[in-house]
VMD Tcl script that draws the C-alpha trace (Angstrom):
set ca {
  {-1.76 -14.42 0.85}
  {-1.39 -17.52 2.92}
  {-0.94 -16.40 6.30}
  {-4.04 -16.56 8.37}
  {-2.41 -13.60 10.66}
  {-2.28 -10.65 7.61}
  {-4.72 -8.57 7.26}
  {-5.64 -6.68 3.74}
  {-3.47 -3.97 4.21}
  {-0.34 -5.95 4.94}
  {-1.38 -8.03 1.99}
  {-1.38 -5.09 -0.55}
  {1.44 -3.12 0.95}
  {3.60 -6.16 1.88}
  {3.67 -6.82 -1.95}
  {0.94 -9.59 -1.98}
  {1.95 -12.68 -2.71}
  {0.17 -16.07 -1.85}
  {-0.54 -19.45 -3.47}
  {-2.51 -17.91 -6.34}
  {0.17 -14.55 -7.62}
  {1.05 -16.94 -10.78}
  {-2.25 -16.75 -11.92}
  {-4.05 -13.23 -10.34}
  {-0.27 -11.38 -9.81}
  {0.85 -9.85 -6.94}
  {-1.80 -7.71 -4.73}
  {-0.32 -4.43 -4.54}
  {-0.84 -4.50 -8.87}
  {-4.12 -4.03 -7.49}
  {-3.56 -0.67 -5.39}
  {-4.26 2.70 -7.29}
  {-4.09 5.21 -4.43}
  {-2.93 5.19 -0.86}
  {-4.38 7.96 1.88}
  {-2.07 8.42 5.09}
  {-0.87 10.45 7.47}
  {2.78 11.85 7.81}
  {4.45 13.27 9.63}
  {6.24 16.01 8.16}
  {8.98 17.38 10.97}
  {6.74 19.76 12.96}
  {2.92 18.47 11.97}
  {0.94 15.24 10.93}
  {0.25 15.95 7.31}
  {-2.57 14.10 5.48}
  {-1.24 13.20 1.81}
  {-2.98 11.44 -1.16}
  {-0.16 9.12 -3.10}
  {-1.02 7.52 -6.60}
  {1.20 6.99 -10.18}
  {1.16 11.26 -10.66}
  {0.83 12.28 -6.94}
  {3.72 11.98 -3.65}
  {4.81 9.16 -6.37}
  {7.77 8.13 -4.05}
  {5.82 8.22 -1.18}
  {3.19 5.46 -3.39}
  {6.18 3.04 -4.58}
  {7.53 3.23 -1.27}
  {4.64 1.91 0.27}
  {4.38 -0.92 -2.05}
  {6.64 -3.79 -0.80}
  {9.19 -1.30 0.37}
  {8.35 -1.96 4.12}
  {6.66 0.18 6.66}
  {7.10 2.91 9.19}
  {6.60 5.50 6.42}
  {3.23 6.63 7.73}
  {-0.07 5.86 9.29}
  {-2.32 3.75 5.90}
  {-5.82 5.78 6.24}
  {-7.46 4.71 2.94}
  {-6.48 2.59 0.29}
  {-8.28 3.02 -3.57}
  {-7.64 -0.58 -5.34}
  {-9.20 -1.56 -8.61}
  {-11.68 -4.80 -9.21}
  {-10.56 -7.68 -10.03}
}
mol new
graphics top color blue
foreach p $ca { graphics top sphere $p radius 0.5 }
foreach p [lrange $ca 0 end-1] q [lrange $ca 1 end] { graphics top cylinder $p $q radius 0.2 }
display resetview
């Protein structure tokens, strides 16, 4: 990205886009797997989200703003 104020997280869940997404793509290509924290109504619930796992829960995340739950872990692959 190109602000100097975003950290990594808010790069790869904001989408991540910067000066070089033409030729690397956007950051949150990057993300494979997302740990958090939910809560669920009555109790925090720890959830793994991925392509096959809480998959609404994982697009959501991506670019689709925040307030959804607390980010614990986050898998990404090498680039």
């Amino acid at each position: 990205g190109t602000c100097p104020s975003v950290g990594i997280t808010g790069y790869l869940l904001g989408g991540g886009s910067g000066d070089v997404t033409p030729s690397t793509g956007w950051g949150s290509d990057d993300v494979l797997e997302l740990r958090a924290v939910i809560w669920n109504g009555t109790n925090a619930e720890h959830i793994t989200a991925n392509k096959e796992e809480n998959t609404d829960f994982f697009w959501a995340s991506l670019g689709g703003g925040g307030g959804l739950g607390v980010i614990t872990d986050i898998k990404t692959a090498i680039v």
